[in-house]
N, C-alpha and C positions, 0 to 999 in steps of 0.2 A: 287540214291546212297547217304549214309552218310557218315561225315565222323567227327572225335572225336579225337579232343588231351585235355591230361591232362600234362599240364608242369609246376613242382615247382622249381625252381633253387634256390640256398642260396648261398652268400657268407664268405667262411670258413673263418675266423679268429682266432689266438689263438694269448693267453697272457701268462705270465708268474705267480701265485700268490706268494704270502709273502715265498713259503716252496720252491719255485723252481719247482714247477710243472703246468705243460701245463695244462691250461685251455680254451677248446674251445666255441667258440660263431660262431653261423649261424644266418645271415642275410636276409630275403627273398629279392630278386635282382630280381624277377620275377616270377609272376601265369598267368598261362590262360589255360580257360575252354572252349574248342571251340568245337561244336558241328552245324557244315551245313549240310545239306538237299541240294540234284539238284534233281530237278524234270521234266523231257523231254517228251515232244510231237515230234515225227517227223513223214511227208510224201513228198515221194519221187515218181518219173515218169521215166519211161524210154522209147523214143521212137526211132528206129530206120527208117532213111529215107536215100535210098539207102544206100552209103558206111561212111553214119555218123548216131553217137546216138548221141542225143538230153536227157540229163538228167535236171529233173528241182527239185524243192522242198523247202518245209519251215521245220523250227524247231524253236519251242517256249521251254524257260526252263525258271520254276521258281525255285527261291532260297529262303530257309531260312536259315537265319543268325542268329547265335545265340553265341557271344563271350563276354567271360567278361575277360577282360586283368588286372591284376595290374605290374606295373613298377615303385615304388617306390621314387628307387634312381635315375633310368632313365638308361643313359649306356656312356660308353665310344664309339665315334664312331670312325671307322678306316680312317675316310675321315676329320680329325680335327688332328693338331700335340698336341691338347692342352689335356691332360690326365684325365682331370675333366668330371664328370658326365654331363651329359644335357639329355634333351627332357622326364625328369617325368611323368609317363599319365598312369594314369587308365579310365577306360572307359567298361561301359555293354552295347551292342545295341543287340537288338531283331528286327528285320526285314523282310520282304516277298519283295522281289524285283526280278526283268524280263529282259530277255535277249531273243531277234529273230537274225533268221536270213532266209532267202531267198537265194536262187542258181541257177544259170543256166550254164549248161555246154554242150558243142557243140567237141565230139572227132571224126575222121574220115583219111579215106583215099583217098585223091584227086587222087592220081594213083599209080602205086605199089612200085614207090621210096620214093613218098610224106606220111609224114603222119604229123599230127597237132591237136591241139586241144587249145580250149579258153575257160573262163567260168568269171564269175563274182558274186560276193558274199557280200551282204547288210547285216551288224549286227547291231543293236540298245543292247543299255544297259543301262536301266533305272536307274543303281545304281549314273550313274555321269553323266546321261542325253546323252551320244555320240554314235557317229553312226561312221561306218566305211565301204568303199567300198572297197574290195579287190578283182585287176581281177589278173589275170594267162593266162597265155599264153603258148606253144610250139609248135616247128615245127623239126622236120626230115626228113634229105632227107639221103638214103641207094644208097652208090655207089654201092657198089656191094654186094655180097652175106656174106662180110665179113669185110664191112668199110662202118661205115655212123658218119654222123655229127646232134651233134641238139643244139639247144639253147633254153632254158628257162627263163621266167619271173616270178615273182609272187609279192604279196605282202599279207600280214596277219596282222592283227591285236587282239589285248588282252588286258584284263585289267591286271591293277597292282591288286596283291592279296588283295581281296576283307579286310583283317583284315592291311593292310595297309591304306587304300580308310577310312575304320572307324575310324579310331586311332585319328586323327586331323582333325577337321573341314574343316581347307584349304584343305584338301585332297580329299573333295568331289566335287571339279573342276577339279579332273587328268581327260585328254581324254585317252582313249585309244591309246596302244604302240603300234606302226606298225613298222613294219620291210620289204624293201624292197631289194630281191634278184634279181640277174640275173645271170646266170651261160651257159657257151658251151661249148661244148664236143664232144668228137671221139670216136667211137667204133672199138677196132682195132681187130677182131676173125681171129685166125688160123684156 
């Protein structure tokens, strides 16, 4: 997949000259030319033994990066009361950088109330050097033909957007964000 922005932003001003009429000036406040490349490999298995599948699999992707940002003035940010400009940065990186991951996942029916499933998932991401383990979990149990209960686990993790990761140096220590859920629930059918 590719994918391509073109963004010029200006900021309008206008003055007044010597006759009383409006004259405007635009500022550029902002360019970027961003043009990535993902490029994926995956293989996947699926095997069933008695009342469980057994799915396993890897997937390699590489990236190219191709951004040139200008930011001038820099920006006002909404997380500062102080209304002044900061963080000015321009910067072009041209890049080939990699991203795995690995899975194994185990779904099934222990017996006709029970059902469950587990899996576990290793990503590596060469951009900021970090790895991430994320397993998942669920289990259901069916009271009857019209009430059951389940509970879920999981956890995921991601990068911050790769044209963030570029922008400033210190930025090439972010780990990867992981988010951990847990969630349970009723099935109530008339």
């Amino acid at each position: 997949s590719l994918q391509s922005h073109n963004v010029a932003q200006k900021e309008q001003s206008t003055a007044i000259d010597y006759y009383g009429c409006q004259q405007g000036a635009a500022t550029s406040v902002y360019q970027e030319e961003t043009r990535d490349g993902i490029y994926n490999l995956s293989y996947g298995q699926q095997r069933q033994f008695h009342s469980w599948l057994f799915s396993f699999g890897s997937t390699g992707r590489l990236l190219s990066l191709n951004d040139a940002v200008a930011q001038p003035a820099g920006q006002q940010s909404p997380f500062n009361a102080n209304p002044a400009w900061t963080d000015a940065n321009s910067f072009t990186r041209r890049l080939w950088t990699g991203q795995t991951g690995s899975y194994f996942e185990v779904n099934g029916h222990p017996s006709t109330r029970w059902s469950a499933s587990a899996g576990l998932r290793e990503e590596t991401f060469a951009l900021v050097g970090g790895q991430a383990l994320e397993p998942q979990a669920s289990i259901a149990f069916r009271i009857n033909g019209h009430q059951a209960l389940n509970a879920e686990f999981g956890r995921s993790a991601q990068l911050a957007p790769t044209i963030n990761i570029l922008s400033y140096a210190q930025n090439a220590s972010l780990k990867p964000l992981v988010a951990t859920q847990f969630s349970m629930g009723a099935n109530l059918r008339s």
